[in-house]
C-alpha positions, 0 to 999 in steps of 0.5 A: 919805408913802404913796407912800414907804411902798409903796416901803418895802414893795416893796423888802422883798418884792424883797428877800425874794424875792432872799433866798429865790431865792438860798438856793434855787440856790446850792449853798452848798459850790461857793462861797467864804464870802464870796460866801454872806454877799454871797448872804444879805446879811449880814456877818461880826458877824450880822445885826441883831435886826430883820433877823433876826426879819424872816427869821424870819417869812419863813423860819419856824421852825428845827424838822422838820414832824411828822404826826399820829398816827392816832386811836386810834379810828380805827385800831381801826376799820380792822381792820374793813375786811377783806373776810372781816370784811365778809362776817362782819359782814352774817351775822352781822347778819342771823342776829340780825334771824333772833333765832339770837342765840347764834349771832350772839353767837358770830360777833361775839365771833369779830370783837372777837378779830380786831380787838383783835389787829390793834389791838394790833400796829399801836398801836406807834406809828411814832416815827421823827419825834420821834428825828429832832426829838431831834437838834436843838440846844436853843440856839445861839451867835449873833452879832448886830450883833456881839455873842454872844448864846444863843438858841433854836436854833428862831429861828435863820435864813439869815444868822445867824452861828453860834460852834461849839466841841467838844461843840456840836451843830450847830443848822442847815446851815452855811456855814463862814467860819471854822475852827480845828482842827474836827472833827466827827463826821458818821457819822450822815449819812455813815457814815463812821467817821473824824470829818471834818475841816473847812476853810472851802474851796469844792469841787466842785458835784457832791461828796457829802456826805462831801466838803463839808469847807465845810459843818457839817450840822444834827444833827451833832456837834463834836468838837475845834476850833472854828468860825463859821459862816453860816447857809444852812438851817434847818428842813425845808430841811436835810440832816436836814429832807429826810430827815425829809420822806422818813421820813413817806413811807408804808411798803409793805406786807410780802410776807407782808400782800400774799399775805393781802389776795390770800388773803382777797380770794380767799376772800371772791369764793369763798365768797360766790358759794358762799353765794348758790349755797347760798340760791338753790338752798335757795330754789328747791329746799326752798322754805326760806328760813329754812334756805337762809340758815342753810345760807349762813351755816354755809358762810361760818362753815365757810369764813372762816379766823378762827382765821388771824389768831390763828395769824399772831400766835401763829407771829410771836410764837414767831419772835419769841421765838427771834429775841430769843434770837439778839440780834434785837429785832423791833419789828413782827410781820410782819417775822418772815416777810418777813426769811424771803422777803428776797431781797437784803440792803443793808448798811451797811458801818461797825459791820455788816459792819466792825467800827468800829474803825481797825486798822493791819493792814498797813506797810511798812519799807525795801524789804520789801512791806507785810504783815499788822501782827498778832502771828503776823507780827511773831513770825516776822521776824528781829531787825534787821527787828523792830527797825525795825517797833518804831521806826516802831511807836513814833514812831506812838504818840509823835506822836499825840493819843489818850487811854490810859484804864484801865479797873477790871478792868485793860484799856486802852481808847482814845478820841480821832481814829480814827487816832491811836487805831489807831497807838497801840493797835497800838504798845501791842500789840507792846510797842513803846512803854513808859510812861516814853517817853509819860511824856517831855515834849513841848517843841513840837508841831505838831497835825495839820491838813489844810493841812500834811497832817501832824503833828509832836512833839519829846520830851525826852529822859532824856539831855536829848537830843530827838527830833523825831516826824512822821506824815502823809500818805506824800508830805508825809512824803517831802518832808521826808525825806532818808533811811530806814530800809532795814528792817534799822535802818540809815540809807540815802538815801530811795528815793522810787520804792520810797516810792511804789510801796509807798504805792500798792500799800496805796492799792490795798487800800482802806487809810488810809496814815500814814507816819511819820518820826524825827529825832534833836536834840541837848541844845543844838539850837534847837528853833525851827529845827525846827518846820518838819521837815527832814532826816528819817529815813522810818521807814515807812508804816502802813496802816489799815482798819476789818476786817470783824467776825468771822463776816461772811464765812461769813454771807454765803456762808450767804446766798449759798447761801440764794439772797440777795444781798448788796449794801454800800450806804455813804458811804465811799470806793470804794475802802475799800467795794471792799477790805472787799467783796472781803474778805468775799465780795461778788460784784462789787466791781470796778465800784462805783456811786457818788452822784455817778455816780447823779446823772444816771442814769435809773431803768432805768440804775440797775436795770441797773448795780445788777445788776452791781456789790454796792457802792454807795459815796458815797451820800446818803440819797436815794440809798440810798432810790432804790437799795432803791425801784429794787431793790423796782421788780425784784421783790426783797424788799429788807432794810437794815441801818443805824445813822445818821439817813442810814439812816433813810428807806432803812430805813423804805421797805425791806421790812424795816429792820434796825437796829443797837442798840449803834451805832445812832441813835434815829432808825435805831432808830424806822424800823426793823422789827428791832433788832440787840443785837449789831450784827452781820451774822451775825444776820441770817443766824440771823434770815433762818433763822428767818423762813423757819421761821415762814413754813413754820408759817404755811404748814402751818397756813394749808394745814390751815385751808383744807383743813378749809375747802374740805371743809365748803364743798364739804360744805354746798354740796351738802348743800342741791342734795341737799335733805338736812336741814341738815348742820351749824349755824352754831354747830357750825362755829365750835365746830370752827373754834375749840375743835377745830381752832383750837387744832390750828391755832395748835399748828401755828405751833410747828412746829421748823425742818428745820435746811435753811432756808439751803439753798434759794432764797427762795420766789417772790414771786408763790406765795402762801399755799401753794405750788401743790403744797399748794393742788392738795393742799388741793383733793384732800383737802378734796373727799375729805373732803367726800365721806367725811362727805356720804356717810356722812350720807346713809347714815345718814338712809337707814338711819333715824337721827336727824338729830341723830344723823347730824349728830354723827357728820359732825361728829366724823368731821371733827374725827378728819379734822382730827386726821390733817389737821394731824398731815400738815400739818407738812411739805409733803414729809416723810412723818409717818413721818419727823416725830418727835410730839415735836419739837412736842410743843404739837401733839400735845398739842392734837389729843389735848386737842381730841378729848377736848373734843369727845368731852365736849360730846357727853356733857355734857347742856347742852353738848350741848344748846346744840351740837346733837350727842348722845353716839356709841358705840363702833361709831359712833366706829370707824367715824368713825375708819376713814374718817378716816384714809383722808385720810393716803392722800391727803395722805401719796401726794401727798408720795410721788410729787412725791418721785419725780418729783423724782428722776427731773427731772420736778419744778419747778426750785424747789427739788423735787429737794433736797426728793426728796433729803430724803425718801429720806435720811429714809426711809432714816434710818427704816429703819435705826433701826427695825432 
């Protein structure tokens, strides 16, 4: 007995493990359905309730794994783990054990306000994964042991026979075994406008996605027919569950959060050899601890750019405003800067750059060339020749299944297969069908399928007469016909050379061809003997494509002047990506790559082939995540856009992910960093625009933060080696980091466009902050300013003031050069002369509100108390003043002569000429108007 029972038991593990070994290496679209169900050991009337709850164990559930989300707690705990915070954090620690209380209060008020914003930018919790789960089907059709059962579609399992119909969601990955008419809409896998229309054939092993006409993907959507179906994959092992397993794969960080880790990285190494510079030498030199430590932490208040964080999320927010305006959403604030340093764009093609929806744009009558089918054309033909498109027009829309809707306000809308819509919108347009002729009764009718390859109607008519209709596929048409229409309505024999060359040459043009055929019956014909056509006249051929939305083209040339490429990444056909890319401008169109192709191809291959082509055609999900991870490997900073759960892991993984917000799923919404409102390319432009107007505010500002750092470094640094009192308290550095200063900075991040951002190339990738021009300018102009307010301290103790005294006036002749500094800091080349004050008007609000509030302090007794400063004079603020602006001769002269040497070719080549051409046109313009 036990030894039957262990046979019992081993035979269940073989077989389980047969089961699972053959789902594994078939690829269930390259065989017939009858060798999946041998495979999978099942029949046609289902599995048994035991069998199936068996698999169920071994199989698991029918539902996509999801991650924990990050502890709240311990995401507000990461924002603490900056190396700038670190060194922030020890000071302040330290002054508080020094009992300097007021000054240590004020440090960790500076850390709570950094961490609470980085907290709230990243509580946007990535949801990417619960859409994903959305799709999934609630229940589910079954068969078992024949009978029809609903169950939920999470116990479904590999084996299970699933009954399908229009409006179902499919539950799983299915191999059809049965179907009738089924059509089912797979765009959000594919891309592909057209529903797809299903058969129960095998294929080849290695067709894409879109060419598995076998197979029913899980979270796609029926929508006419019906059919049966054997389970093959559920759960994680489906189309949609490997896209969800790449959904989870952790997002890169953007340029922007790259160049601020080098940045603080940077800082922090910096200014902490400085610090422990400054308290060893005040050790060693003055014998003072207490002060030397002081006079560190003043440094590392005076250094740390703590109001920078601020002013990241003050310039993202604006862009993001703006941005808002021109109908992009952004949904993570650093994709404001990285859409501004995108250097290739990868599109999808439907509903983006096209405008998803079939249009007959060209036909084909008689002998004449096919031509454009728009209302100007069809205006300039003769009256025999109009007479002919009006029949072909008309026998379109007379064989066609697509539903005429009236909308309140009058319009026609359309709804039903993308081609019959097409055909019947178009015959709408040129009047060439009338309501009473849609009216005539349809006495027997062929529904298209793609075994006969066409479809075909016979109407009655008012005489009691019939007409039969037919429309296909141009060599199936053919077939049946024996004569044509010569294009000027008379009937001669068909001229099937002519029929092909015509044919080919729309192929040729990416176009979808429908040929169209007539045949008139008298009142007494049996109508039986026609249900297979024969003997037909051949009206002509219509072709159709989804057109290019208005506006793209241009945009892409905007784009191509910008120095960003553009590249189609879809899963239609080749030859349909090819036409719409030559349409709009896309560089090379001639050679493009295919899934099929990037099957057997090596990283490096595929980097060498995506230099050569601008079109990626017939790819997975896989496939377009390994094309942007393969095009970030070459440096790029890569943008895409997209609208189907297809889209959503190549979304995620870019720089930045675009997707659209009409079209759109919400699994391409959640993965995304931009929504488009519109659904267009020609945003993209506008928001690449106004990314690279933000960066050019976090620039100008980050360049007046750190110039005003690298000053008091340098001053306070020498400052102890010259064992001159204590040149400034901590205190009174964050009073000028945050109260003077700060509100200039983040006045700053108002900063306007130029109206020149698509003119220049995208900034290099390896430039940081501030370009190499601003940071030798920060380095000039800080050490001036360092050297000014050293001086003028010293000068002033030598001569017998206060050290209070002398300390308000160091301080204030820092805040008059913040004043000149950030007024300078607006344009890395233009003079402020040719800055009109008003076009920031925040800013020069700020600076004259920030000397107002300093100017105060020092004659507000308690304030003034607490800061350690004293109320100066009119002498003393003339002299702080004139020093002051001597910075502008510093600042404003580099800017003068790197324009020079761009106009004499002695400047980089990025980008130094155009902007030597901007300042001469400028001051030109000056001159003239002050005439």
């Amino acid at each position: 007995m036990t030894e039957m029972a262990q046979t019992t038991t081993d035979t269940a593990v073989e077989s389980a493990e047969s089961l699972v070994s053959g789902r594994e290496e078939n690829s269930w679209h390259a065989i017939s359905a009858e060798q999946a169900l041998e495979t999978l050991e099942t029949t046609p009337r289902g599995l048994s309730p035991k069998e199936a709850e068996r698999r169920l164990g071994l199989f698991g559930a029918n539902a996509l794994s999801a991650e924990a989300p990050m502890p709240k707690w311990k995401m507000f705990l990461i924002q603490f783990k900056s190396p700038l915070i670190a060194v922030l954090i020890g000071c302040g620690i330290i002054t508080i054990l020094l009992e300097h209380y007021v000054d240590a209060i004020a440090i960790f008020v500076v850390l709570l306000l950094n961490a609470i914003i980085g907290y709230y930018q990243e509580t946007k919790a990535d949801k990417a994964v619960e859409a994903l789960a959305s799709l999934s089907s609630p229940t589910s059709r079954v068969l078992r042991d024949g009978a029809m059962r609903k169950i939920e579609a999470a116990d479904l399992v590999p084996g299970d026979i699933v009954v399908m119909e229009s409006g179902d969601r499919v539950p799983a990955d299915i191999r059809l075994i049965e179907s009738s008419r089924l059509r089912i809409n797979e765009s959000m896998l594919t891309g592909e406008s057209t529903d797809a229309q299903k058969n129960i054939e095998a294929v080849e092993e290695d067709a894409s996605l879109g060419d598995r006409k076998g197979m029913a993907f899980s979270g796609t959507m029926v929508t006419s027919g019906r059919g049966r179906g054997l389970v093959v994959a559920t759960g994680s092992d489906t189309e949609l569950g490997e896209i969800n397993d790449l959904v989870h794969g952790a997002k890169a960080n953007t340029p922007l959060q790259q160049i601020m880790q080098r940045t603080e990285r940077g800082i922090s190494i910096a200014v902490l050899i400085v610090a422990v510079f400054v308290f060893l030498g005040g050790v060693f030199i003055n014998k003072d601890a207490t002060g030397a430590f002081l006079s560190s932490v003043s440094l590392v208040v005076a250094s740390m750019p703590e109001a920078l964080p601020i002013v990241l999320t003050v310039a993202m927010a604006l862009g993001i405003s703006r941005m808002a305006k021109r109908n992009a959403i952004v949904r993570t604030l650093p994709a404001v800067e990285t859409l501004g340093s995108t250097t290739v764009i990868g599109s999808d093609k439907t509903g983006t750059l096209t405008q998803n929806r079939m249009t007959v744009e060209q036909f084909a009558v008689g002998h004449e060339p096919a031509k454009l089918c728009d209302a100007e054309s069809r205006e300039h033909m003769d009256e025999s020749h109009r007479r002919s498109l009006t029949e072909l027009l008309k026998a379109g829309a007379l064989t066609n299944e697509a539903y005429r809707n009236t909308e309140d306000d009058g319009s026609m809308t359309y709804s039903g297969d993308a081609v019959d819509v097409a055909m019947a919108r178009i015959a709408d347009e040129a009047g060439a069908v009338s309501a009473a002729e849609l009216e005539h009764p349809i006495e027997l009718e062929t529904p298209y399928e793609p075994e006969l390859r066409y479809s075909m109607t016979i109407r009655r008519n008012p005489d009691g007469s019939f007409t039969q209709y037919v429309k296909g596929a141009p060599d199936s048409v053919a077939t049946m016909s024996s004569t044509m229409d010569d294009g000027t309505g008379q009937e001669v024999s068909l001229d099937m050379d002519a029929m092909h060359q015509t044919y080919e040459s729309m192929g040729r043009e990416g176009l979808r061809v429908i040929a169209v055929a007539s045949k008139h019956l008298d009142a007494d014909a049996d109508l039986k003997e026609y249900r297979e056509p024969h003997s037909m006249k051949f009206l002509g051929m219509e072709g159709m494509l989804d057109p290019p939305r208005a506006g793209v083209k241009e945009a892409i040339a905007q784009c191509a002047a910008a120095g960003i490429e553009v590249k189609m990444i879809t899963g239609d056909h080749p030859l349909t990506a090819a036409a719409i890319g030559e349409r709009l401008g896309l560089r090379h169109t001639k050679d493009a790559l295919t899934g099929s192709e990037m099957l057997d191809m090596s990283d490096e291959v595929l980097k060498a082939r995506l230099k050569e082509t601008s079109i990626a055609a017939r790819v997975s999900p896989q496939d377009k995540l390994r094309i942007v991870e393969a095009l970030q490997d070459q440096g790029e900073v890569v943008a895409v856009t997209g609208d189907g759960v297809n889209d959503a892991p190549a979304l995620k993984a870019a720089s930045v992910g675009i997707a659209m917000g009409k079209s759109g799923t919400d699994v391409a919404r959640e993965a995304s960093d931009v929504v488009l409102t519109d659904d267009n390319f020609v945003t993209i432009t506008d928001a690449v625009r106004e990314g690279r107007v933000t960066f050019k505010a976090i620039r100008g500002s980050a360049f007046f933060l750190l110039s005003t750092a690298v000053a008091a470094m340098i001053a306070v640094g020498v400052n102890v080696i010259a064992e001159m009192p204590l040149l400034f308290l901590p205190l009174q550095m964050l009073w000028i980091n945050f109260v003077t200063n700060g509100v200039q900075d983040i006045a700053l991040g108002f900063e306007p466009g130029s109206g020149d951002e698509l003119t220049r190339p995208p900034r290099e990738k390896k430039e940081g902050l501030l370009s190499s021009a601003l940071w030798a300018r920060t380095a000039v102009c800080g050490l001036w300013m360092a050297m000014c307010i050293l001086v003028m301290f010293r000068v002033l103790l030598d001569n017998g003031t206060e050290v209070v005294e002398a300390r308000t006036m160091a301080l204030t002749l820092l805040v008059l050069f913040n004043f000149f500094m950030s007024m300078s800091a607006r344009s890395e080349t233009l003079l402020i002369v040719q800055l009109n004050p008003l076009r920031n008007k925040f800013l020069l609000i700020a600076s004259i509100v920030a000397l107002v509030i300093h100017a105060g302090a020092m004659y507000i007794a308690p304030v003034a108390s607490v800061l350690g400063v004293s109320p100066m004079n009119g002498m003393q603020w003339l002299t702080c003043f004139l020093l002051s602006i001597t910075v502008l001769f510093f600042c404003e002269g580099d800017k003068i002569i790197r324009a020079w040497l761009a106009r004499h070719g002695h400047g980089p080549r990025s980008g130094l000429k155009a902007m030597g051409r901007r300042a001469r046109r400028g001051i030109i313009t000056m001159l003239h108007t002050s005439r």
